[in-house]
KOLSE-954641 format. One record per residue (C-alpha): x, y, z; residue in three letters. Coordinates in steps of 0.001 Angstrom, whole numbers, padded with zeros to 6 digits, always signed. Each point is the difference from the previous one (the first is absolute). Example, Ala and Ser with C-alpha at 12.3 -4.5 7.8 and 13.67 -1.06 7.14 Angstrom:
2
+012300-004500+007800ALA/+001370+003440-000660SER/
END
This chain:
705
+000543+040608-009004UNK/-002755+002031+001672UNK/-002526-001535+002365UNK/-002993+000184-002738UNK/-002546-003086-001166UNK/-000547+002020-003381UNK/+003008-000234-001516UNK/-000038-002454-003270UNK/+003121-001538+001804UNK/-001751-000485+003094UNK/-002789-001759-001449UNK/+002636-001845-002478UNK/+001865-001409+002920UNK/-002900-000709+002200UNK/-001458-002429-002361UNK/+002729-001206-001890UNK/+002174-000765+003514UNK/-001396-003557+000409UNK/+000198-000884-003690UNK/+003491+001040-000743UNK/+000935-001985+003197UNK/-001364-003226-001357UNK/+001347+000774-003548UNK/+003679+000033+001865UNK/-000668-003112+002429UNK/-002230-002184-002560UNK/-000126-001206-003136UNK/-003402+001270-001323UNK/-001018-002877-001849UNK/-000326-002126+003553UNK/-003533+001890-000829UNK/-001155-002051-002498UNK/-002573-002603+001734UNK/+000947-002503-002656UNK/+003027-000048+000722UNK/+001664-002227+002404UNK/+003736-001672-001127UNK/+001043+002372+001777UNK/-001376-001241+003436UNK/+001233-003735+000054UNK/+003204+000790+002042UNK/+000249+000716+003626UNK/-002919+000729+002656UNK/-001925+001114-003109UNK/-000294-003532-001573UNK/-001551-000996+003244UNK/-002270+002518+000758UNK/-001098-000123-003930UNK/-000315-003711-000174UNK/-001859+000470+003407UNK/-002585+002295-001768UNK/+000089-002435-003268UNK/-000766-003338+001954UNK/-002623+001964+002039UNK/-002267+001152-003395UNK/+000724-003268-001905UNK/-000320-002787+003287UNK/-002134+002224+002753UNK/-001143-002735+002779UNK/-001274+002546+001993UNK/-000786+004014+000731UNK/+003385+000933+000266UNK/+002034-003569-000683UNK/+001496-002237-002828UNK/+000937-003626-000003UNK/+002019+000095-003470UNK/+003410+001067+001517UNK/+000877-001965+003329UNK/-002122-002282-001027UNK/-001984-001579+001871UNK/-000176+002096+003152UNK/+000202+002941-001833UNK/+000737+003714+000914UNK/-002161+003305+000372UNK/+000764+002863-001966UNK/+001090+001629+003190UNK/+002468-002180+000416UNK/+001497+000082-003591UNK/+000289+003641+000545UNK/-002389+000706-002702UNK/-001662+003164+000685UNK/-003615-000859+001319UNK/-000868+003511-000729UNK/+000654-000695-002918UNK/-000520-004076-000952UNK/-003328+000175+001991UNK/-001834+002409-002672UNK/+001364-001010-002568UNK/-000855-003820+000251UNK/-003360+000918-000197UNK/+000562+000977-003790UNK/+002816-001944-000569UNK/-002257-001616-003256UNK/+000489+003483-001657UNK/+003486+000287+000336UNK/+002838-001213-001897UNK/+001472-003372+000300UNK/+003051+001420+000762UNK/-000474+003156+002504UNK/+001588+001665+002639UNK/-000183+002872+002005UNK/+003047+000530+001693UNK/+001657+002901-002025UNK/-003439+002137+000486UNK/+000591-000615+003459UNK/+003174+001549+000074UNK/-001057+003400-001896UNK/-003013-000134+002012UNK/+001884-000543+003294UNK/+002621+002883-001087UNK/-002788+002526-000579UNK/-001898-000740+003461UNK/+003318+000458+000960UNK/+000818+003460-000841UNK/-004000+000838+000847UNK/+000347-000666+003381UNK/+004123+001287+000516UNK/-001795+003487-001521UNK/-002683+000227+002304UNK/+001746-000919+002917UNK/+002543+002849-000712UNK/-002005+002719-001587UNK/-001737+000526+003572UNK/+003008+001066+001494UNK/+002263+001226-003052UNK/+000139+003749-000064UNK/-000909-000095-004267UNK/-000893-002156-002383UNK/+003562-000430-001088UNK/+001479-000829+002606UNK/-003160-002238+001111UNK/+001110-002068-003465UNK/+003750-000164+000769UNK/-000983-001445+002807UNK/-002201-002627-001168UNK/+002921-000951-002729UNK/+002216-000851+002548UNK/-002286-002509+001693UNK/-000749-001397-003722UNK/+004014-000624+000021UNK/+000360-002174+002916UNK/+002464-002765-001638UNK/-001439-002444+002282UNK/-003706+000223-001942UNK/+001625-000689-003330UNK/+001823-002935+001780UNK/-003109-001468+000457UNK/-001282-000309-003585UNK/+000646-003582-000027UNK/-002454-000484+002193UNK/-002614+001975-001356UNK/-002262-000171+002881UNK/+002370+001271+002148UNK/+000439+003083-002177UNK/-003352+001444+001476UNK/+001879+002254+002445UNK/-002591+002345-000632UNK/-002026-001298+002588UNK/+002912+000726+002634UNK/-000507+004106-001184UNK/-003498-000368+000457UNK/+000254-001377+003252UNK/+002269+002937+000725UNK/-002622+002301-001527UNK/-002488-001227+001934UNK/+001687+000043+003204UNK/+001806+003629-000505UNK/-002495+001925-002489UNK/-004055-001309+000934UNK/-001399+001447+003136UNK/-003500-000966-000264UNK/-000843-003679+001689UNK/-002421-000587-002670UNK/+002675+000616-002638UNK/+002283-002082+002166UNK/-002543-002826+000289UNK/-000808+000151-003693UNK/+003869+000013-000905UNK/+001428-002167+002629UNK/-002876-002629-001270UNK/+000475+000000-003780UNK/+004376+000130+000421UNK/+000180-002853+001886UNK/-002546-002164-001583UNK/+001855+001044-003753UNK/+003224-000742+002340UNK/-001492-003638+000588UNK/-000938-000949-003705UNK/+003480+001046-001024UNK/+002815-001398+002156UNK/-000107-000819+003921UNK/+003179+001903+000251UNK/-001249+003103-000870UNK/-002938-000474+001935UNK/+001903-000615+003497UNK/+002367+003429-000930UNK/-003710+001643-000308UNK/-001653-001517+002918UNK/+003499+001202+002534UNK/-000874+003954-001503UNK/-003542-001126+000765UNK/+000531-000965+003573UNK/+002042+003529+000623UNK/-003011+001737-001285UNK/-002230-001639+001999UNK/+001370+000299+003193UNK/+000933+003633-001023UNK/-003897+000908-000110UNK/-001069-002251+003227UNK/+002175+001932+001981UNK/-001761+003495+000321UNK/-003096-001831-000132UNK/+000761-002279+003209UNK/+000775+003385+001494UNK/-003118+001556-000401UNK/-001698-003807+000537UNK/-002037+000972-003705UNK/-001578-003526+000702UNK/-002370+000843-003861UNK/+003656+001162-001612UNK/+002004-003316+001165UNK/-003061-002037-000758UNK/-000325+001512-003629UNK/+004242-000552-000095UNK/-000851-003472+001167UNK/-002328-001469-002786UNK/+001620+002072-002765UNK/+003327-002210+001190UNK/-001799-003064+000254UNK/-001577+000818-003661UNK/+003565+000184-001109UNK/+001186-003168+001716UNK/-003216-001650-001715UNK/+000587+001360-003746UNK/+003723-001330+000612UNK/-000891-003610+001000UNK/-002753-000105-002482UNK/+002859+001136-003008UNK/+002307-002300+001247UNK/-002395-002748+000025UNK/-001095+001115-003702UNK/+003715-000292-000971UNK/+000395-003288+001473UNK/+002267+000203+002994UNK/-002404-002496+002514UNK/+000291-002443-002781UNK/+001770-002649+002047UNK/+003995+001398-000667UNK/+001622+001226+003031UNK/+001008+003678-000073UNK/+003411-001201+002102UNK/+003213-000652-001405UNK/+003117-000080+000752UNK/+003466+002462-000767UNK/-000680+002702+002324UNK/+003126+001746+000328UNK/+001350-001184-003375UNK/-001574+002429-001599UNK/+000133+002727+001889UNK/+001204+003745+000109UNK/+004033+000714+000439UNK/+000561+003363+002290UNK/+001389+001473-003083UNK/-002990-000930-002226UNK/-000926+003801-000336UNK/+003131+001086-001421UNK/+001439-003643-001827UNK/-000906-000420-003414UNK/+001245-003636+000085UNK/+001568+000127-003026UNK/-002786+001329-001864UNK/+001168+002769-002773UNK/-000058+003643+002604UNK/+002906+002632+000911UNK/+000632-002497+003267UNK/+000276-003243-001960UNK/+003640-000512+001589UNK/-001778-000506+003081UNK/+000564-004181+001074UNK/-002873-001908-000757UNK/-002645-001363+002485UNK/-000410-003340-000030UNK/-002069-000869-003185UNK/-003618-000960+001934UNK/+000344+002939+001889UNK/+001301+002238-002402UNK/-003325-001107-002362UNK/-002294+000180+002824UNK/+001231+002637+001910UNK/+000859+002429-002556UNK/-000321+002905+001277UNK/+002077+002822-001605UNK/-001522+003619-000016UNK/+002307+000739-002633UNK/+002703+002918-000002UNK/-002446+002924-000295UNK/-002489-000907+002681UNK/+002937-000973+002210UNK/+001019+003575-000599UNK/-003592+001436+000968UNK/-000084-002303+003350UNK/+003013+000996+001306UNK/-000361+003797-001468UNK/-003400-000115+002340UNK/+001851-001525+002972UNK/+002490+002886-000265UNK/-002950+002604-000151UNK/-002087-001251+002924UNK/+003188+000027+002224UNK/+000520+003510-000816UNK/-003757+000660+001019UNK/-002440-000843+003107UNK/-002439-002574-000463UNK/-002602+000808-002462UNK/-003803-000149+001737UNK/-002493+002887-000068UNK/+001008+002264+002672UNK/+003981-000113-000663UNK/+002108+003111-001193UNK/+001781-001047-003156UNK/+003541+001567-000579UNK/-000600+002362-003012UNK/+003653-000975-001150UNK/-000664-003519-000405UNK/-003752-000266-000769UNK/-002302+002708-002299UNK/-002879+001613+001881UNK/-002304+001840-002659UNK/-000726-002561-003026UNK/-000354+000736-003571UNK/-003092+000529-001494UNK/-001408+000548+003323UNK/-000753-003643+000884UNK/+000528-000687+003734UNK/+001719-003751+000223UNK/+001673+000287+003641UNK/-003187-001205+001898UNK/-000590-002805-001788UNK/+003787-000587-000433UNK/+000279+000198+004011UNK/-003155-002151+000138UNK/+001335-002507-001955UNK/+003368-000214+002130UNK/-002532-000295+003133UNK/-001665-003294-001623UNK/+003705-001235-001329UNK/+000705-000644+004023UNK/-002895-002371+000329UNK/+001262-001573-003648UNK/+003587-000371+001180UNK/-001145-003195+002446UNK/-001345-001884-003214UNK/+003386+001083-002156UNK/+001951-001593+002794UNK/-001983-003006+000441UNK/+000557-000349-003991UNK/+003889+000903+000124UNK/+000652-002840+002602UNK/-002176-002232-001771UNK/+002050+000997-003179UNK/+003207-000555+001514UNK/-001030-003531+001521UNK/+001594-001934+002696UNK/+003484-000743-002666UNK/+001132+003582-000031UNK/+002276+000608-002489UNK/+001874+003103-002132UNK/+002303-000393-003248UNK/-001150-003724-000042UNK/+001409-001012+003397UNK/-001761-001184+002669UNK/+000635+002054+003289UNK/-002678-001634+002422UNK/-001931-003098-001270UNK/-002658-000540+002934UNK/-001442-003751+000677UNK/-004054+000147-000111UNK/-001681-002594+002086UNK/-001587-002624-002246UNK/-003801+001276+001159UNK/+000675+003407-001793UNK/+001523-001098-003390UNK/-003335-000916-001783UNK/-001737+003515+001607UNK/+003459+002043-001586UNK/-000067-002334-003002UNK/-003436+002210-000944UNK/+002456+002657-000844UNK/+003269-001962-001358UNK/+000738+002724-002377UNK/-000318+002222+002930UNK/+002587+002756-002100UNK/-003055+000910-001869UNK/-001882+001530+003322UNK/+002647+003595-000280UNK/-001626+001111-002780UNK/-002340+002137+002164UNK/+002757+000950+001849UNK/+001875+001335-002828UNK/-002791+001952-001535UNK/-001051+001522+003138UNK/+003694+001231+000396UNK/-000122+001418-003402UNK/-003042+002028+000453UNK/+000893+001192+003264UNK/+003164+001182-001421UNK/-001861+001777-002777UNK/-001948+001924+002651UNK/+002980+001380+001778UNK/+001773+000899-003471UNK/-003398+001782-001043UNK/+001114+002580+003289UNK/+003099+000360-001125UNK/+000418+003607-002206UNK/+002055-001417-002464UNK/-002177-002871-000306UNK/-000125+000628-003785UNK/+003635-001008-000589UNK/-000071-002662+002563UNK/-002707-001238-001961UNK/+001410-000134-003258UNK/+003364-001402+000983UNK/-001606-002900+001381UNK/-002148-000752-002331UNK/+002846+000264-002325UNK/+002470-001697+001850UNK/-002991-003061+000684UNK/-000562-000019-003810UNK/+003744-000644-000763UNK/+000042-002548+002408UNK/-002851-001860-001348UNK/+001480+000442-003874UNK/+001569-003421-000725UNK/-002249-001647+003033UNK/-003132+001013-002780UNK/+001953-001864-002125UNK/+000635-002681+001776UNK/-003790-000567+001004UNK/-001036+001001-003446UNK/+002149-002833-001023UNK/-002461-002546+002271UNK/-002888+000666-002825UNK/+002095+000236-003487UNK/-000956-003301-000436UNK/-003545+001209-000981UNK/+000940+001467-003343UNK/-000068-003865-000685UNK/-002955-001621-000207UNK/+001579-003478-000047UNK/-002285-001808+002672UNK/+002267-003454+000454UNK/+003546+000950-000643UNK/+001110-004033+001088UNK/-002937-002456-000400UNK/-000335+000683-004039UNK/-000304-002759-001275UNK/-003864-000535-001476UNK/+000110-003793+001353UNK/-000583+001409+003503UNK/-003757+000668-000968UNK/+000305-004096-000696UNK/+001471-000791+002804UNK/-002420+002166+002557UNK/-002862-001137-001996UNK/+001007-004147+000870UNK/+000665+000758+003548UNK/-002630+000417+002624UNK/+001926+002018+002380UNK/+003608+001589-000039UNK/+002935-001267+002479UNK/+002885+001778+000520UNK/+002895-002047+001664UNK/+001700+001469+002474UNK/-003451+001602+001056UNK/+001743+003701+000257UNK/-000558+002193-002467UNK/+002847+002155+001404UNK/+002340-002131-001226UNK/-000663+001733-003596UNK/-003028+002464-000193UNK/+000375+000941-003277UNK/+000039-003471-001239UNK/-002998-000799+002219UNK/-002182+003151-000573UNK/+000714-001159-003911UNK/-001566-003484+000367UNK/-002851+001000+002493UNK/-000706+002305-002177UNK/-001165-002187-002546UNK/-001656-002514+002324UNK/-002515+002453+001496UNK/-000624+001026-003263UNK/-001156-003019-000801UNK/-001790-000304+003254UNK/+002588-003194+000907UNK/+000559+000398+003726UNK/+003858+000482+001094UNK/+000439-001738+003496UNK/+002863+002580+001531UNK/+000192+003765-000157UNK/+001343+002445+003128UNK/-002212+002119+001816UNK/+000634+003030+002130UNK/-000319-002855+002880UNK/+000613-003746-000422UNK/-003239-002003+000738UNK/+001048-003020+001775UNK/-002987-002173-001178UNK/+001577+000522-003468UNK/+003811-000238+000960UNK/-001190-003382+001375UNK/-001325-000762-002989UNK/+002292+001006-001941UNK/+003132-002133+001831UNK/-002300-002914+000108UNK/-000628+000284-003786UNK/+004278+000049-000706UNK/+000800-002523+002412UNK/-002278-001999-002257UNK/+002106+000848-002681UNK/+003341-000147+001234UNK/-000665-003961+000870UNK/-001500-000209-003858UNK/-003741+000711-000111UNK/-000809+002502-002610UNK/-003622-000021-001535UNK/-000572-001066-003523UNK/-002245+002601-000536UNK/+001738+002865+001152UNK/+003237+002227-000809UNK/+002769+000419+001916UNK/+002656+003185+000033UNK/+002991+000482+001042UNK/+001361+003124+000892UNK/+003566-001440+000854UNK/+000881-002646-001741UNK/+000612-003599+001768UNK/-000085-002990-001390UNK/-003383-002144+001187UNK/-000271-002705+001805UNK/+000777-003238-002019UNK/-003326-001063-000476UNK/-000938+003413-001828UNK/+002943+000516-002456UNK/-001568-001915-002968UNK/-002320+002774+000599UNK/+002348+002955-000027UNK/-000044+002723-002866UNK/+001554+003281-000795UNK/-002004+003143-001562UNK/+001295+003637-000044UNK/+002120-000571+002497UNK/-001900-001674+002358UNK/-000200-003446+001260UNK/-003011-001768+000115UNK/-002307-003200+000360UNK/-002327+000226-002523UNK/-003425-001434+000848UNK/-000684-003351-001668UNK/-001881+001239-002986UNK/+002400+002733-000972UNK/+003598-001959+001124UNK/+001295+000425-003583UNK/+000088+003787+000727UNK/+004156+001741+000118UNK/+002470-002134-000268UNK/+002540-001784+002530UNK/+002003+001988+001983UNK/+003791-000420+000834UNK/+000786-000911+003855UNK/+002568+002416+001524UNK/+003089-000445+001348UNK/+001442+001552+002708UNK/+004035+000438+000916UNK/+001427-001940+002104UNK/+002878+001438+002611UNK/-001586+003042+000620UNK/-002111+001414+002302UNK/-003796+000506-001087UNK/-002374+002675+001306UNK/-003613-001664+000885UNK/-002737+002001-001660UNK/-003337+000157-000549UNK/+000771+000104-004053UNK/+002881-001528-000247UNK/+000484-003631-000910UNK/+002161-000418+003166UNK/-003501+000116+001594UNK/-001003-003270-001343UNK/+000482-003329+002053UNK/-002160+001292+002867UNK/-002644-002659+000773UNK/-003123+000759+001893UNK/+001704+000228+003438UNK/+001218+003398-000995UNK/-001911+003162+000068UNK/-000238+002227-003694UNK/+003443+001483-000621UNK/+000591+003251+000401UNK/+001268+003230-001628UNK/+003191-001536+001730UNK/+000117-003316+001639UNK/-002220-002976+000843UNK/-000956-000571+003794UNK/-001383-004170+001360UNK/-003762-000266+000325UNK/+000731-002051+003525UNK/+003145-001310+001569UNK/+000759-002949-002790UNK/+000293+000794-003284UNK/+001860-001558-003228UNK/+001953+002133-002620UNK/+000923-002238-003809UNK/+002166+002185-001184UNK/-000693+000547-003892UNK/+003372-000640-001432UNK/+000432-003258-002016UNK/+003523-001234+001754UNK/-000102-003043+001568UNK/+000535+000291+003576UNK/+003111-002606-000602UNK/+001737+002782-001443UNK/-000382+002827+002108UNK/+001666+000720+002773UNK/-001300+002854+002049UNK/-003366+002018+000452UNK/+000075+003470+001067UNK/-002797+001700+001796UNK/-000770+003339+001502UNK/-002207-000475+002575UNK/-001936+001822+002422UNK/-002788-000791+003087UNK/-002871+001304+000916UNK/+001126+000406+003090UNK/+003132-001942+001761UNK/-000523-003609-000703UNK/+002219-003476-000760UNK/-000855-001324-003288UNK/+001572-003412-001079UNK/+001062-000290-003687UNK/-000235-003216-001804UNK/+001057-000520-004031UNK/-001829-002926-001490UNK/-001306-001673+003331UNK/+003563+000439+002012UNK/+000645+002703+002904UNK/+002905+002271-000976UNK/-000074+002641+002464UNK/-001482+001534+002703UNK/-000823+004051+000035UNK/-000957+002559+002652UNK/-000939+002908-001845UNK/-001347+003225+001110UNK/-002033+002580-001929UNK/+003354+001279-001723UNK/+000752-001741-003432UNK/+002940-002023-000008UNK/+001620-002278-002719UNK/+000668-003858+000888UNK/+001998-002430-002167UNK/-001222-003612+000048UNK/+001911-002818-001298UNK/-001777-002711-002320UNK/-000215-003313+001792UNK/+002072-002657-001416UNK/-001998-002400-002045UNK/-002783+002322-000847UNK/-001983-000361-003234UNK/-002437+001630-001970UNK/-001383+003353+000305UNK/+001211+002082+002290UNK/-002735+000163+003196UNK/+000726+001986+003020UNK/-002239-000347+002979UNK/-000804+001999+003029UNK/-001264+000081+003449UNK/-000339+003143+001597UNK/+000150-000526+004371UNK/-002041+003511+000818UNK/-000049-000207+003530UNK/-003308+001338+001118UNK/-000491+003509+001989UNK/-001592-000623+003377UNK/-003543-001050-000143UNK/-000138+000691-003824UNK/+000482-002879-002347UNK/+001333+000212-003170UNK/-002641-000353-002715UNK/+000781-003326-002217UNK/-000424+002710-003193UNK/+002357+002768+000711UNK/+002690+001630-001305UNK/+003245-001813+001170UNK/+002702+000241-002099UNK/+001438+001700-003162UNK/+002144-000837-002898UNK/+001311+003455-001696UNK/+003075-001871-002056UNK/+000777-003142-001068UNK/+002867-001935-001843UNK/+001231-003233-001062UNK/+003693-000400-000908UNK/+001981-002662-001279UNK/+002726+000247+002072UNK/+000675+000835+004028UNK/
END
């Protein structure tokens, strides 16, 4: 098509781009305010219910006590959109019981989007056509569509208008004015984000200190100075607004787990695309540190590397070779000084991108889900690193500067027309069944169904007796969907629910909240309160009169609703087979209150003894042998006793390894095994009482040797 803004197709595609790209990627009725079934699964329940407790239970500016109860979380820290939440409390009266404001988010962070992808191209595009194509291909980056289920983390626009900022504004008023409103938006929408922003921010900076050092401009750097302090004090002040000072450390730990592989830009990790057959990463990293361009921009990155070997570098004074790179434009519009401008600032930008790639990449480098070089951190630098666990994220700048740099040398190409289209095509077909795929993520929103498990109209009852909400294990991981369901209806009612996960773990609460099931696990439940499970496991003796079933849950009623549900039917588990521990399995239950929460696999000792019953009901009489797979912390001798009598003696190392234990003659009862875990001490560290020691993954009990 010709280079022309009056065309009717012009103008159709220019405004209906961004529409017809969340018509193929979303379900359209995510717009509905009302309408919010569709949000109680995944990272959306959280940061809904997050928003939900904070307008029904607000204990502060930007805090709630319902969920976590009684420390509490900020909204900042439920992932909850302050720019959002903040506003929007404020006439939360006038709103719907029932609101959310997620799916405008997403149309609304698509269109900024595309707003900022077009102006950053259509200064050095040589039409308006090719200006668009352009800005579709960096509105079909598979790794923003990735991101929809965490919908704050779908605001990559503020990455392009970091890039515009840094590539397109030359005034340092309209640097100080943009550079000031992106990263204080960046703040009030996810910390992430903002330190991407604040790394393009940095290469600007030093980019426009340097000429004025030169020339010692002492009123230039001072006028630099307090616009950048401005910035830095709009920042703190939004984070502050959001909650992130509110007492929850910003540390945590996984660095490295999730992480980017090398072959993140080309591996779709299984995800539907052309390279599919590609091995997968390891599944953190592969979530994390997705990173696939996708077949058509893969095409346009390496097509650019091709042309700019065939050319001299491109600055403001170079010769370009007329058979590689088009002199005269169209339409009269001279791009190659800003395009040579641009590559000038790219070399200051490059320092940042490489900062962010190694960050990306970690210190457990990795490609096709194999580890090639995992590198030991010292202990001091793990909580500074654990700012950024999900360090994968931070090569999203990277890959968007890398696209539009690529664009620029394929707008000097003469046949960029066709090299255009063919990517654009080619990225398209990529992304067909991937749209589906993500499209998929909102379907469920054409039902309106807000608790698809919890139906049952005796819950009201139940929530309405109990004067707070327990949930036993304290992990809502364990089953979110069967969590989000019940807290749901609890901060509803404005009954506080005394777990819930927050970006970071608060350790005042995770104190609290271990202190509160101990309690339990030796039989102290509160007559006035309800307790859920999320795995089912049979309570302690003194609490099974107490025990009901409802929906599918099991619960302890409070006093004055115990009739509620019905009782439940104990499971039983095989016997001569091996049994993977998890987190939602029943094969989890037996752990007292020496043992830390399970987890997605396994169950580690809170301390070096601990005590495992396991929930079987053979007498120990008639089994004979007790298989575990067992691993250390770090190389340790643990001692093994069944039902008060040593049986063996392990050294294990960090490597899981299976151990069969014979049942000591004479033994009755239940089946108890014991542990004690001999960690010797590193050199003038000692071993905290509380940590970590060792793990069960698998367990057994057979009836014969």
């Amino acid at each position: 098509m010709p280079d022309s803004t009056q065309t009717s197709y012009y103008r159709l595609a220019l405004f209906g781009t961004p529409v017809l790209l969340f018509l193929v990627f979303f379900n359209p009725a995510i717009l509905d305010p009302t309408n919010i079934g569709w949000l109680m699964h995944g990272d959306w329940g959280q940061h809904f219910l997050g928003w939900h407790a904070y307008r029904n239970g607000a204990d502060g500016f930007n805090h709630q006590d319902l969920l976590a109860h009684p420390t509490g979380l900020s909204i900042l820290y439920t992932d909850s959109n302050p720019l959002f939440s903040l506003p929007l409390k404020l006439i939360s009266p006038f709103l719907p019981a029932n609101f959310q404001f997620i799916g405008p988010w997403f149309l609304l962070c698509l269109c900024l989007h595309y707003v900022f992808a077009l102006r950053l191209m259509e200064r050095y595009a040589p039409g308006a056509w090719s200006a668009l194509g352009g800005a579709l291909l960096l509105c079909l980056l598979p790794t923003l569509y990735n991101r929809i289920g965490h919908d704050t983390l779908f605001a990559h626009w503020l990455i392009l208008w970091s890039l515009y900022i840094f590539f397109v504004v030359e005034t340092p008023r309209g640097k100080a004015t943009g550079w000031a409103a992106n990263l204080t938006l960046a703040s009030l929408i996810h910390p992430y984000l903002l330190i991407m922003c604040l790394f393009i921010w940095a290469a600007d900076q030093w980019q426009a200190v340097q000429p004025l050092r030169r020339t010692r401009d002492l009123k230039a750097l001072s006028a630099l100075a307090i616009s950048a302090v401005i910035s830095a004090g709009l920042c703190l002040t939004a984070l502050w607004a959001g909650g992130a000072f509110s007492g929850t450390s910003p540390a945590g730990d996984g660095f490295g787990i999730y992480s980017m592989g090398l072959d993140g830009p080309f591996n779709p990790s299984g995800l539907p695309s052309f390279l599919s057959f590609l091995p997968r990463q390891e599944a953190r990293q592969g979530f994390e540190g997705f990173q696939y361009l996708g077949a058509g921009l893969l095409v346009l990155v390496g097509a650019a590397w091709w042309m700019t070997r065939r050319t001299k570098t491109l600055t403001t004074d170079s010769t370009l070779d007329p058979e590689i790179f088009i002199i005269t434009e169209p339409q009269g519009q001279d791009t190659q000084a800003v395009t040579a401008r641009a590559f000038d600032r790219a070399r200051t930008l490059k320092w940042v991108l490489i900062a962010l790639s190694v960050l990306a990449v970690s210190t457990k480098i990795q490609i096709f889900g194999k580890t090639l070089i995992d590198i030991p951190l010292p202990e001091a630098v793990v909580p500074v690193l654990g700012v950024i666990r999900a360090s994968g994220r931070l090569f999203w700048p990277v890959a968007y500067t890398l696209i539009f740099l690529s664009l620029l040398v394929l707008y000097r190409s003469p046949k960029r027309t066709i090299w255009l289209g063919l990517i654009v095509g080619l990225q398209i077909l990529d992304l067909g069944i991937f749209a589906g795929y993500v499209k998929g993520l909102t379907a469920r929103a054409s039902d309106r169904t807000i608790v698809s498990i919890a139906k049952s109209p005796q819950w009201t009852q139940l929530i309405a007796a109990s004067a707070q909400v327990n949930f036993v294990p304290p992990d809502p991981h364990i089953n979110t969907d069967r969590f989000y369901n019940v807290a749901y209806r609890a901060v509803s009612a404005k009954v506080p629910v005394t777990t819930m996960y927050g970006a970071r773990p608060d350790i005042r609460q995770q104190r609290l909240e271990m202190e509160g099931y101990s309690r339990f696990l030796k039989g102290e439940a509160a007559p006035d309160q309800l307790y859920v499970y999320l795995n089912p496991c049979p309570p302690p003796p003194a609490l099974r009169a107490r025990l009901r079933e409802l929906d599918g849950y099991w619960i302890l009623p409070p006093l004055r609703a115990a009739s509620v549900g019905h009782a439940p039917v104990y499971p039983t588990l095989p016997l001569n087979a091996m049994q993977t521990v998890a987190r939602d399995k029943p094969t989890a239950c037996g752990f007292g209150a020496d043992w830390a929460l399970p987890e997605e696999a396994g169950i580690w000792t809170q301390g070096s003894r601990a005590v495992f019953l396991l929930p079987t009901d053979i007498d120990a009489s008639a089994a004979r042998q007790v298989r575990l797979t067992l691993n250390a912390r770090r190389p340790s001798q643990v001692t093994v006793s069944i039902n008060d009598k040593k049986v063996a003696t392990l050294l294990l190392s960090k490597k899981p390894s299976t151990h069969s234990l014979a049942v000591p003659a004479g033994a009755s009862g239940p089946v108890r095994v014991s542990f004690v875990v001999n960690d010797p001490p590193a050199p003038g560290k000692p071993v905290p009482e509380d940590l970590k020691r060792l793990k069960i993954s698998q367990w057994g009990l057979f009836t014969a040797p």
